[in-house]
C-alpha positions as CSV (number, residue, x, y, z in Angstrom):
1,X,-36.1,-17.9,36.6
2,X,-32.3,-17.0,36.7
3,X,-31.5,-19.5,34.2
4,X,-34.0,-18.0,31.6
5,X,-32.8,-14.4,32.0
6,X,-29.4,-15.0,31.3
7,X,-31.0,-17.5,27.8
8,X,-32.5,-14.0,26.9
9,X,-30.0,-12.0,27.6
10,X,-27.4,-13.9,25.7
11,X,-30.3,-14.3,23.1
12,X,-30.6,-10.8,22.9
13,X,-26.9,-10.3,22.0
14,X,-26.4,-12.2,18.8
15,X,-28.1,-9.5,16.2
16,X,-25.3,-7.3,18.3
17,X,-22.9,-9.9,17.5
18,X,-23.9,-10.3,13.7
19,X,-24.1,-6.7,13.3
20,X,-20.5,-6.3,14.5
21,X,-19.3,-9.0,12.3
22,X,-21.0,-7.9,9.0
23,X,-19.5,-4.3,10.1
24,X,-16.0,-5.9,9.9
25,X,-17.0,-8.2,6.4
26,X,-18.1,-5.1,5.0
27,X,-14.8,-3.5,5.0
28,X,-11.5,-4.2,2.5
29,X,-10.0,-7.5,3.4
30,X,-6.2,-7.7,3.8
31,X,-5.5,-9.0,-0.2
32,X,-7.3,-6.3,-1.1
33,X,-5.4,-3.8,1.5
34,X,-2.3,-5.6,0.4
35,X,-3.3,-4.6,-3.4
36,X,-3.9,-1.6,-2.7
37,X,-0.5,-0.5,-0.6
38,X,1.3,-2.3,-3.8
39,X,-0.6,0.0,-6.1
40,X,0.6,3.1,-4.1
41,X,4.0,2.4,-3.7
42,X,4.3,2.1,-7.6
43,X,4.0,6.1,-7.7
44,X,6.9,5.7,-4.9
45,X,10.7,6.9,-5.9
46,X,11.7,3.8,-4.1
47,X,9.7,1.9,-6.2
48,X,12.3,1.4,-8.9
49,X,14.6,-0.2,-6.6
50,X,12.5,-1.8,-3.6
51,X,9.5,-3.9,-2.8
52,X,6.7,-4.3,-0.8
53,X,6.4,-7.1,2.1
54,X,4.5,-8.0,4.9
55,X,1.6,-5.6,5.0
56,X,-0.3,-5.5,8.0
57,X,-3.5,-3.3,8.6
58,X,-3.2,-1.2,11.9
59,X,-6.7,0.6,12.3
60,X,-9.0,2.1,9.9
61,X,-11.6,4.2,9.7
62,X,-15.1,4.3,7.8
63,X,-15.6,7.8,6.1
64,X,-19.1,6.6,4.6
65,X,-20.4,3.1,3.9
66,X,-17.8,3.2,0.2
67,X,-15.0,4.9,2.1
68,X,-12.3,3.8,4.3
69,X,-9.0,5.2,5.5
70,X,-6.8,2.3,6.1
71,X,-3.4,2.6,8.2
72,X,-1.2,0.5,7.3
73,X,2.5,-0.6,8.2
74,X,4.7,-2.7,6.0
75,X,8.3,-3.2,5.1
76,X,10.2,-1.6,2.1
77,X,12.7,-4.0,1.4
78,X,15.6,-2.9,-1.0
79,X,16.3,-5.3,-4.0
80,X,19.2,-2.8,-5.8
81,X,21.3,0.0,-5.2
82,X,20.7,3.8,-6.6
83,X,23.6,3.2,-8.7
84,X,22.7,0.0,-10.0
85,X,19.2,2.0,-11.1
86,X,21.5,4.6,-12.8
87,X,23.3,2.0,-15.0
88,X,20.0,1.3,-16.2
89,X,18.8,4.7,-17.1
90,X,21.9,5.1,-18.6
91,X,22.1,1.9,-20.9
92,X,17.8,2.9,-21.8
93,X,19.4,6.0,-22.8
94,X,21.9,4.9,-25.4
95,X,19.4,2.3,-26.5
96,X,16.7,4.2,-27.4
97,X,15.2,4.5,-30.7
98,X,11.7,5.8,-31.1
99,X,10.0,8.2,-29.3
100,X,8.4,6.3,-26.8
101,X,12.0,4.5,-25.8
102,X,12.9,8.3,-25.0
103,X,10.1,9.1,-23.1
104,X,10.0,6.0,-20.8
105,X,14.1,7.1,-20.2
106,X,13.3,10.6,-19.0
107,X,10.6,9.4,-17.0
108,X,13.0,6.9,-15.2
109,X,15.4,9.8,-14.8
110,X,13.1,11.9,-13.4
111,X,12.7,8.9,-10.9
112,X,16.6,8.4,-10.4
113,X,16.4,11.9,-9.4
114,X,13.7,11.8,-6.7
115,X,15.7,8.8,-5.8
116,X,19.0,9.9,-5.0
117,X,17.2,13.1,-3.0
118,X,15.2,10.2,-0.9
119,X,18.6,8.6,-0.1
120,X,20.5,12.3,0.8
121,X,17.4,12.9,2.9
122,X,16.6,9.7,4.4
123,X,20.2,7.7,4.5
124,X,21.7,5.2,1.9
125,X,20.8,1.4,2.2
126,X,22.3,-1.4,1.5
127,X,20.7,-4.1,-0.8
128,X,18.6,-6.6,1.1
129,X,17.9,-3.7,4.0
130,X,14.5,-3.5,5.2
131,X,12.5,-0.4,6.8
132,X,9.1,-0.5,8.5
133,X,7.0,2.1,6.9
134,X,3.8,3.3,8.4
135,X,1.4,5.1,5.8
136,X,-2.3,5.3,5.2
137,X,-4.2,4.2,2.3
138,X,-8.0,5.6,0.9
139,X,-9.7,2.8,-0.1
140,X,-13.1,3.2,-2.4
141,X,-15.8,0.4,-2.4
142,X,-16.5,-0.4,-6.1
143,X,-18.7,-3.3,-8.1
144,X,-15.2,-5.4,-8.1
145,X,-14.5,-4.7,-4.0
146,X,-12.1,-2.3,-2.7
147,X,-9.7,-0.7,-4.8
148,X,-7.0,1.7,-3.6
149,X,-8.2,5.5,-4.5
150,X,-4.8,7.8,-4.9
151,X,-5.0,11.7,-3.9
152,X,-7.7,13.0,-1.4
């Protein structure tokens, strides 16, 4: 009789089991998590001079069946200095001809600004340096999977 008690009970505990799995299928996976920090740090100052590696998910958390908040932690890794970013600007500048050219050049200035005020606040780097970044992502369920949803 022992021997078919514990058959049930461990019977009993695979729809638990499923249920849990298709909890943790139904979130974002981590190419989509990935996708969607890389999306985000485009809006970010450092953007114009770093990259994006080795995202890793550290929790998240279900705000509806469409909704998750995902933290995240990932490395910012610096691929050229502030300066080099100002040479840049500076050649778009000279080069530019229509109205467009102009435009794109004052938005990267804007950039070089914010910056140079990220590197007064938060230290220079040097090229090559990496810094662990933890952040949190919103991440909406859509027809395509789970795309990165700026703001809220």
């Amino acid at each position: 009789m022992g021997q078919l008690t514990r058959f049930l009970a461990v019977f009993m505990f695979f729809p638990l089991l499923a249920a849990c799995e298709d909890e943790q299928a139904s979130g974002p996976s981590a190419d989509e998590i990935t996708t969607a920090v890389i999306e985000r740090f485009r809006d970010d100052p450092y953007a114009k001079v770093g990259h994006v590696e080795n995202v890793t998910k550290t929790n998240s958390i279900a705000d509806g069946d469409d909704e998750r908040v995902v933290m995240v932690r990932y490395e910012l890794v610096f691929d050229r200095t502030v300066s080099d970013f100002a040479d840049d600007v500076s050649k778009k500048g000279k080069a530019a001809g229509s109205m467009d050219d102009v435009g794109n050049t004052v938005k990267d200035a804007i950039d070089l600004v914010k910056t140079k005020v990220l590197t007064l606040k938060e230290g220079d780097y040097k090229v090559g340096e990496r810094r662990v970044i933890e952040d949190e992502i919103r991440l909406l369920k859509s027809e395509n999977g789970w795309i990165y949803r700026p703001g809220s």
